[in-house]
Backbone bond lengths (Angstrom), bond angles and torsions (degrees), N, CA, C in turn:
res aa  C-N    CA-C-N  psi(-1)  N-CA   C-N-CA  omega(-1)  CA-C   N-CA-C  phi
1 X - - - 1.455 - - 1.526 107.72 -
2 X 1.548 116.92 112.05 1.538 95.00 164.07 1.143 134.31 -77.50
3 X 1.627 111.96 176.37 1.500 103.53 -163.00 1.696 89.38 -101.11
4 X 1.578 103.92 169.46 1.731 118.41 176.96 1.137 96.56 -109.33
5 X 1.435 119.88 137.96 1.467 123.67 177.61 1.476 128.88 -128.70
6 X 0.744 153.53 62.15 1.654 157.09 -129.74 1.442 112.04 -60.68
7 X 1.669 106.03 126.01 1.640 103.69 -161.00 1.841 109.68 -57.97
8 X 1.299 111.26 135.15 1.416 107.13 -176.93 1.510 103.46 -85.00
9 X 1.289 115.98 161.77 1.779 156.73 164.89 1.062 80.96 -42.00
10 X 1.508 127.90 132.92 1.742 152.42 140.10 1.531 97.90 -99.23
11 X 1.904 96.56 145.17 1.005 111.69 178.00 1.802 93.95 -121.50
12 X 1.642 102.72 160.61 1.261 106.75 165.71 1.232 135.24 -33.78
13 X 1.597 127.55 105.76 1.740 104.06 167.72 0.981 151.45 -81.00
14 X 1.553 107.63 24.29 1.488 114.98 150.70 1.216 132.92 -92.85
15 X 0.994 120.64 -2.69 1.278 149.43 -172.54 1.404 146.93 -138.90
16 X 1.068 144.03 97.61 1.754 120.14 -167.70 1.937 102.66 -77.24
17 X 1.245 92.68 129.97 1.868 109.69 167.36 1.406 108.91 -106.54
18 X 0.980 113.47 -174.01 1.782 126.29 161.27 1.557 83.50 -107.09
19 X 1.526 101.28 141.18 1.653 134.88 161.22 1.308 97.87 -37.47
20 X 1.264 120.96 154.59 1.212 146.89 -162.28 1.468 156.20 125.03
21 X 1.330 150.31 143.35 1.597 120.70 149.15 1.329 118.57 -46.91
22 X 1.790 101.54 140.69 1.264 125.73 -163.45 1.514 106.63 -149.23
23 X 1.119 111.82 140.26 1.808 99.96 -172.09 1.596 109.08 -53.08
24 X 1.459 112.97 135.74 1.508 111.66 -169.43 1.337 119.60 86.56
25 X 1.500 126.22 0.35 1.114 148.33 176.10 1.676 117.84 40.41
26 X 1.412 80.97 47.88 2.053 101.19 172.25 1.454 112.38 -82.49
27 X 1.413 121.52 108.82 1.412 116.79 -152.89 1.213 113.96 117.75
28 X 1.247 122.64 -13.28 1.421 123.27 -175.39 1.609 132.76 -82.77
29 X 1.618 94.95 123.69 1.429 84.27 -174.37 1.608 122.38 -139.79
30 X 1.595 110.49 134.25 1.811 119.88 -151.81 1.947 90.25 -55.27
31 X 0.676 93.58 125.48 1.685 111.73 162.16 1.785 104.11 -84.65
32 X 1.527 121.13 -38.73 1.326 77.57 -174.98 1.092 150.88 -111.62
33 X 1.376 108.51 60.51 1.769 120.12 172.79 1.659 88.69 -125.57
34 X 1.124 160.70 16.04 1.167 152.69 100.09 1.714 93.70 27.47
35 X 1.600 104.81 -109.17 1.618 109.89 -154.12 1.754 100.01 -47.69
36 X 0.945 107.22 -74.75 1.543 103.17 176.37 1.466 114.89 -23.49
37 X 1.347 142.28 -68.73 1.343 140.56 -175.97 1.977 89.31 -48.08
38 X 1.461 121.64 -60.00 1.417 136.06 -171.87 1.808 96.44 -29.26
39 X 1.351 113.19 -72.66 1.577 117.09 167.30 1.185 115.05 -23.83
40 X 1.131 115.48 -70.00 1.733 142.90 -133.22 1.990 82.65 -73.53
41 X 1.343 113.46 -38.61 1.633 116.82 -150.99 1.658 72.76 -93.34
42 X 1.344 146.10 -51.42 1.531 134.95 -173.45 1.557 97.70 -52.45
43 X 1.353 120.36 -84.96 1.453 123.69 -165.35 1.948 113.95 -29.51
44 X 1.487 91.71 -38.37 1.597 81.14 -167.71 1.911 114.92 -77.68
45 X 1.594 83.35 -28.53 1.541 87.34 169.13 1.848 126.14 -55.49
46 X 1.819 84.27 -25.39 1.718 95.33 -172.01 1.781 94.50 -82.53
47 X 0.962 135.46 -51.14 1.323 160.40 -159.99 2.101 103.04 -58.82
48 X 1.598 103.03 -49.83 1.316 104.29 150.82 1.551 147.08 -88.65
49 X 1.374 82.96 -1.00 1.693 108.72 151.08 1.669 116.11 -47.33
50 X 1.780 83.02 -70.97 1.891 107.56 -165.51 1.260 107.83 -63.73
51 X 1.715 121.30 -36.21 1.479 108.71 179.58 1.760 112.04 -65.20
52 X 1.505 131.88 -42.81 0.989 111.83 -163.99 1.364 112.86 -87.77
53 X 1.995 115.21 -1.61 1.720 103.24 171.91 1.643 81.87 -80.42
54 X 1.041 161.28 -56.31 1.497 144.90 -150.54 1.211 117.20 -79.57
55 X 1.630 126.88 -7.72 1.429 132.62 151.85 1.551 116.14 -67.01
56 X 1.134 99.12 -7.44 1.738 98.14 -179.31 1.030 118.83 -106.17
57 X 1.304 121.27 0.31 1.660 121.57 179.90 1.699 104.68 -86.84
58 X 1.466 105.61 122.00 1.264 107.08 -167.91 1.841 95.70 -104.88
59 X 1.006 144.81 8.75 1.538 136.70 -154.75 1.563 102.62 -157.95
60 X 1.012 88.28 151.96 1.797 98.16 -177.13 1.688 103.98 -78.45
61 X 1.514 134.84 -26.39 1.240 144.67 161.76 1.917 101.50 -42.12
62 X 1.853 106.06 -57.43 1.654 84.61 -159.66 1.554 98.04 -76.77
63 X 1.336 130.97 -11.89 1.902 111.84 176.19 1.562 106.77 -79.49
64 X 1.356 111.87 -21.83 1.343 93.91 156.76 1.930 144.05 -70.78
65 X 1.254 69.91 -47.92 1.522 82.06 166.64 1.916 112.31 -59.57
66 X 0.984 114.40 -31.87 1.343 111.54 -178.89 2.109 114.36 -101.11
67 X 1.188 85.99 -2.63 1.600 96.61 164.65 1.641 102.95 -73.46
68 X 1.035 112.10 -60.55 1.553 136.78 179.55 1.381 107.22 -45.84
69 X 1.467 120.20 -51.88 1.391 108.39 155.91 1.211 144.13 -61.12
70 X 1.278 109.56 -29.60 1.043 124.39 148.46 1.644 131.00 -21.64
71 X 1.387 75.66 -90.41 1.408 93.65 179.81 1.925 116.28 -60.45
72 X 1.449 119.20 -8.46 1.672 111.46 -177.14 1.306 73.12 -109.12
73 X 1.097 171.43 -38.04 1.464 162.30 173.00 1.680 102.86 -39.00
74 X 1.287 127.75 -37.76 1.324 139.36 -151.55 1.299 95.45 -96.58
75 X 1.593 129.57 -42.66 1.284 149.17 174.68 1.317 100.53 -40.53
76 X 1.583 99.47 -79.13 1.306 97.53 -162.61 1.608 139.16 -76.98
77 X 1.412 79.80 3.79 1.779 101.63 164.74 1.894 127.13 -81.42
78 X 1.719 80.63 -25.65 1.537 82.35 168.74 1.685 113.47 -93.19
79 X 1.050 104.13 -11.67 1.738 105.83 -179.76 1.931 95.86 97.37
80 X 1.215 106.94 24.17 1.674 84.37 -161.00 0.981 126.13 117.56
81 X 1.700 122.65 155.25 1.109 111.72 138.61 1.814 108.38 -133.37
82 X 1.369 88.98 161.99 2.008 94.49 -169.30 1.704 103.34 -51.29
83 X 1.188 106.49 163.56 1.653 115.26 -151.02 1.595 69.02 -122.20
84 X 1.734 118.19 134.66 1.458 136.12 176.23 1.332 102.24 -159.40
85 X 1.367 134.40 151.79 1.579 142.21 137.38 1.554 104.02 -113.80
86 X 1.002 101.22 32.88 1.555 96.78 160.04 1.908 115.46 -71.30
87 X 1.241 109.45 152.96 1.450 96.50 -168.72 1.440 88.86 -109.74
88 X 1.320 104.35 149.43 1.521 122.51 -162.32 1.349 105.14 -74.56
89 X 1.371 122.58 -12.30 1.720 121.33 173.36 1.506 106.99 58.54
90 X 1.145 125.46 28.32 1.609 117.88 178.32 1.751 125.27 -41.65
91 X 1.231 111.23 137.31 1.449 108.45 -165.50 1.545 109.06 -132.96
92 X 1.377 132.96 103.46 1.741 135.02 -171.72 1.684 84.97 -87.56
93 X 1.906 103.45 115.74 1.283 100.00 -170.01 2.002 92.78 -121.41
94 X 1.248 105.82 36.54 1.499 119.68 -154.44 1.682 121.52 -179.33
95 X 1.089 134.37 147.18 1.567 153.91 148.15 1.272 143.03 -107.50
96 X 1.206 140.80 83.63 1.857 99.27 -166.75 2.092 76.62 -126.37
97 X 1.707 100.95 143.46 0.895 135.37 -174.79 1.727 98.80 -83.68
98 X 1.475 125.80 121.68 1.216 115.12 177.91 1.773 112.91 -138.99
99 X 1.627 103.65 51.31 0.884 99.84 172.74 1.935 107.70 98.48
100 X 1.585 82.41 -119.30 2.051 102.91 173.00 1.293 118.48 -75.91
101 X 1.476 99.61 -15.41 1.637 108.07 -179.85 1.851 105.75 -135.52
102 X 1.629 95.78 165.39 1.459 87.15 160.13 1.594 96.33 -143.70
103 X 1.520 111.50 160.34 1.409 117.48 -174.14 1.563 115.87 -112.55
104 X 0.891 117.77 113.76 1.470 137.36 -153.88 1.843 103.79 -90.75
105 X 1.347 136.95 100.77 1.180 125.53 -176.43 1.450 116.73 -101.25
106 X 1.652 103.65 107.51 1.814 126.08 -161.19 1.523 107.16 -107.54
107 X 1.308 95.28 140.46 1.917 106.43 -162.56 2.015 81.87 -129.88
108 X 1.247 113.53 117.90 1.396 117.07 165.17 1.207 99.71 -138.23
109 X 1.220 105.99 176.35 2.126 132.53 171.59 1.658 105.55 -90.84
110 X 0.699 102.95 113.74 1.398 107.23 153.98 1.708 116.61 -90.04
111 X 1.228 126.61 -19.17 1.512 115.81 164.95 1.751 77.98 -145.54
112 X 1.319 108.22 172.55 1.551 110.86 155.28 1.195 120.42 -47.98
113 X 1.375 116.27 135.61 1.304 120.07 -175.23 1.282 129.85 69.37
114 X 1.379 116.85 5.55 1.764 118.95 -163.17 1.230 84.29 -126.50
115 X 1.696 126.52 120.35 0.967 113.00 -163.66 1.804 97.19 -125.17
116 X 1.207 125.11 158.31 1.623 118.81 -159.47 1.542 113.97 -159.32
117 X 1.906 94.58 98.27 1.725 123.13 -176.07 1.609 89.65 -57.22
118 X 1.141 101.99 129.62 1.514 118.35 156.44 1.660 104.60 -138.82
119 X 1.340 121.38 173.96 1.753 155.20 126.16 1.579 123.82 -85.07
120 X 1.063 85.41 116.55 1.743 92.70 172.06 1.295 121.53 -108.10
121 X 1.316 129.45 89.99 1.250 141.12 -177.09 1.557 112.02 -67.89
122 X 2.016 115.24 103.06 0.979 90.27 166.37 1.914 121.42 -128.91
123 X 1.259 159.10 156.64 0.699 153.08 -81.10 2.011 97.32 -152.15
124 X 1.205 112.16 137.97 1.555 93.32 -158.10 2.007 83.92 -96.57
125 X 1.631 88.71 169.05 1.366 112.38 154.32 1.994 94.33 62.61
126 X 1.082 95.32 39.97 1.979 118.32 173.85 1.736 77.84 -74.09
127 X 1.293 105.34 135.58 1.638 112.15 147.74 0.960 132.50 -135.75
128 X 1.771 112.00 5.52 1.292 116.07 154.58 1.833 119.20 -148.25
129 X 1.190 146.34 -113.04 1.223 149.96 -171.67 1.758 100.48 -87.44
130 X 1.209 146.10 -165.51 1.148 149.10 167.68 0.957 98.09 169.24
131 X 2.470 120.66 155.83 0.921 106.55 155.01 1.167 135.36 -78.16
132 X 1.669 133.42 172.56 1.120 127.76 118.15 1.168 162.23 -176.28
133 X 1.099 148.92 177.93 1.497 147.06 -174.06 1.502 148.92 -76.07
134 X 1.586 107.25 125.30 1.452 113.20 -176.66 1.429 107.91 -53.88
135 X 0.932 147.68 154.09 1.704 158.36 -177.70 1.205 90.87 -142.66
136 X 1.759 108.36 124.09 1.414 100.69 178.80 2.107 76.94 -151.37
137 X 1.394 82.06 125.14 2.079 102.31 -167.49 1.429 101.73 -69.24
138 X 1.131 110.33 147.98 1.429 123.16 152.93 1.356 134.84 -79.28
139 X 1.333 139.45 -169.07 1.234 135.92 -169.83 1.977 109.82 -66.81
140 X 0.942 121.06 73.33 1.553 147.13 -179.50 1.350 106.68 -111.95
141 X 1.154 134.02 128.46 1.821 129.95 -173.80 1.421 85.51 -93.33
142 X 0.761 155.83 -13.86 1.861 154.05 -170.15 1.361 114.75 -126.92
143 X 1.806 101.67 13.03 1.657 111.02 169.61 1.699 120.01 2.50
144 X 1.047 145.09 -133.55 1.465 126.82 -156.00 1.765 121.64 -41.99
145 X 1.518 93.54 -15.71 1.506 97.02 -154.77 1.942 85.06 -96.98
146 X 1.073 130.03 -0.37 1.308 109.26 174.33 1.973 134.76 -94.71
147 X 0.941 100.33 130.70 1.432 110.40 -155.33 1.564 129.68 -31.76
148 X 1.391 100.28 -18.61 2.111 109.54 170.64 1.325 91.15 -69.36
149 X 1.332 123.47 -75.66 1.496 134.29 -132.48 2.200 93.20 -87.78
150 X 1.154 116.93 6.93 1.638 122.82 171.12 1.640 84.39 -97.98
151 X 1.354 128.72 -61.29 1.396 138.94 -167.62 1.490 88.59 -34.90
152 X 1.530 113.85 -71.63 1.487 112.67 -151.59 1.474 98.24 -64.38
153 X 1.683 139.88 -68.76 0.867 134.28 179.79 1.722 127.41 -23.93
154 X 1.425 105.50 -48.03 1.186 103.16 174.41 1.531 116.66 -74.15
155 X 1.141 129.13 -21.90 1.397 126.73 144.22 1.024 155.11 -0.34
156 X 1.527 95.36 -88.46 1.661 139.03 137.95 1.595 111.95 -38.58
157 X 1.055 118.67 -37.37 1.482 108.67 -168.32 1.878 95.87 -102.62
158 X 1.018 139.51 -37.09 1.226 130.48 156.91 1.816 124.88 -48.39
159 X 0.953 102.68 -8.15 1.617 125.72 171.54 1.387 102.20 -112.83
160 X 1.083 136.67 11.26 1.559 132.98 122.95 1.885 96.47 102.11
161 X 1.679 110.35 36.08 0.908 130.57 -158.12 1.760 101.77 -114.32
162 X 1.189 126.98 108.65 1.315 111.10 167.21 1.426 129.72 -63.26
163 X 1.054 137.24 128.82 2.100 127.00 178.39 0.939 101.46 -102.28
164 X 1.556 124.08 136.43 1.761 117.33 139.32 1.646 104.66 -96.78
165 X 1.249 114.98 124.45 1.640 118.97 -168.75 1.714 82.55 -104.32
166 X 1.380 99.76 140.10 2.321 105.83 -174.05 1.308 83.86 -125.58
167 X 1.353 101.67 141.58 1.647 121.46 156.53 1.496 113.58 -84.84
168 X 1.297 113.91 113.46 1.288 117.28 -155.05 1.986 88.34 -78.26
169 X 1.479 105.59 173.69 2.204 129.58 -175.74 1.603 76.37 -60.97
170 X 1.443 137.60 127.11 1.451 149.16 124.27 1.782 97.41 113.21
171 X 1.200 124.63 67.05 1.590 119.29 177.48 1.566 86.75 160.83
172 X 1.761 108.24 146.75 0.840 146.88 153.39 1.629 97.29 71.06
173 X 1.158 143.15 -121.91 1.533 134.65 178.66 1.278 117.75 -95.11
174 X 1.824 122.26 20.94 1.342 104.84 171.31 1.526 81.25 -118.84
175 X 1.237 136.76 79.79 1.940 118.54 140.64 1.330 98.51 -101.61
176 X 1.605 75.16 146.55 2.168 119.38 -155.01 1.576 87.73 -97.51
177 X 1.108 143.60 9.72 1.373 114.75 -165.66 1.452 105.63 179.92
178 X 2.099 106.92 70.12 1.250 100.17 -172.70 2.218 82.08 -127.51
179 X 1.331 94.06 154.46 1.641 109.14 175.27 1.795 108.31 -72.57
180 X 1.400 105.75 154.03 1.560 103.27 -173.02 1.343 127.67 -66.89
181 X 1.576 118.18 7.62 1.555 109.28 139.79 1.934 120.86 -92.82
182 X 1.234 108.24 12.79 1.440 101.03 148.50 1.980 91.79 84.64
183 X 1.219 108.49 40.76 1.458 139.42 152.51 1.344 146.34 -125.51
184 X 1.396 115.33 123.21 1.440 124.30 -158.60 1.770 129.92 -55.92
185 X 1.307 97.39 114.00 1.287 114.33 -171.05 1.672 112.52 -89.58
186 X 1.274 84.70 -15.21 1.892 83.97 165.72 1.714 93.15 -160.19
187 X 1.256 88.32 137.76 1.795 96.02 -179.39 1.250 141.80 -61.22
188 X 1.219 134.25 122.94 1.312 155.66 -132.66 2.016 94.19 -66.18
189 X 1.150 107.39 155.21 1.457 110.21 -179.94 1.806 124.06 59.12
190 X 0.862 110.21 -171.40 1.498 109.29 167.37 1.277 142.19 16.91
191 X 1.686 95.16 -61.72 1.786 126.21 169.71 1.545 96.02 -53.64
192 X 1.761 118.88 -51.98 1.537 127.55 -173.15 1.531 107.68 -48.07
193 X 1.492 98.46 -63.15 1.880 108.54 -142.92 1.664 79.01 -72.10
194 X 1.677 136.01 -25.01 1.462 109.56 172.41 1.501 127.64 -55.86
195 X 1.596 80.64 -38.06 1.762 88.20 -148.76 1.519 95.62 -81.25
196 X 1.667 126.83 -25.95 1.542 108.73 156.23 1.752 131.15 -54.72
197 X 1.373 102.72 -23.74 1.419 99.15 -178.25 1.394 99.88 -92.12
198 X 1.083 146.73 -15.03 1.571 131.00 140.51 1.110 123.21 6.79
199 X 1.466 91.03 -83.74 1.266 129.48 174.64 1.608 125.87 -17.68
């Protein structure tokens, strides 16, 4: 891993000064990638942390055991999640053939009544288990359907990776709050997921 290093303060070379502004601004030095480099020097410290506790797990018991933490660590950061046996009613309302992959377009519940556009990217000539990954979009008004986060998915799934790509509450085919010609009555993204938690 290389390291990030933040360009240092030059001083005059004719001269040694102390660092600083100086008329003509000899000595000068950009402050602002400062915090950013500041991160960049935390993360890696954390980052060579994590490799040598995960070089030490000699047994398939301690990645489990620490999967497990993981994962109730993750729990309790979200507060939970809502307790349902509702059955997700999954619905393939779509196909498109893409070659190495094909993309499967799935309409399920996530609670009753909450209903949740995804793509399921899956990967041909599977012959046994594979991983794979939740895709959950970022601030994109056309969330799964916009062209980075299709880039990466299709990616991923050419690497023999299944995706479910989710249209996140206010973007791409779930906006909560359009008038009956199918225009936005409260603004797509952000403006949305606030103005539902208002609520």
């Amino acid at each position: 891993m290389s390291t990030i290093t933040a360009p240092m303060p030059t001083t005059s070379t004719t001269e040694a000064r102390p660092l600083g502004f100086r008329p003509g601004l000899d000595g000068f030095y950009d402050v602002a990638p400062q915090l950013q480099y500041h991160i960049y020097r935390r993360a890696e410290e954390q980052f060579a942390k994590w490799e040598q506790y995960k070089d030490a797990f000699t047994t398939a018991a301690e990645v489990t055991a620490w999967q497990r933490r993981v994962r109730q660590e993750a729990m309790r950061a979200l507060g939970g999640l809502p307790e349902s046996d509702a059955p997700l009613a999954a619905e393939t309302v779509g196909r498109l053939d893409r070659g190495r992959y094909s993309i499967e377009k799935v309409i399920f519940q996530s609670l009753p009544g909450v209903h949740v556009t995804t793509n399921l990217y899956v990967p041909k000539g599977l012959d046994g288990p594979t991983g794979s990954v939740l895709f959950l979009c970022g601030h994109g008004e056309a969330a799964k359907a916009t062209p980075i986060y299709q880039a990466v998915c299709q990616r991923l799934a050419t690497n023999g990776l299944v995706v479910l790509a989710v249209d996140c509450l206010g973007q791409g085919e779930r906006k909560g709050y359009l008038d009956t010609q199918g225009n936005e009555r409260v603004r797509w993204g952000t403006t949305e997921h606030s103005y539902a938690g208002y609520q």
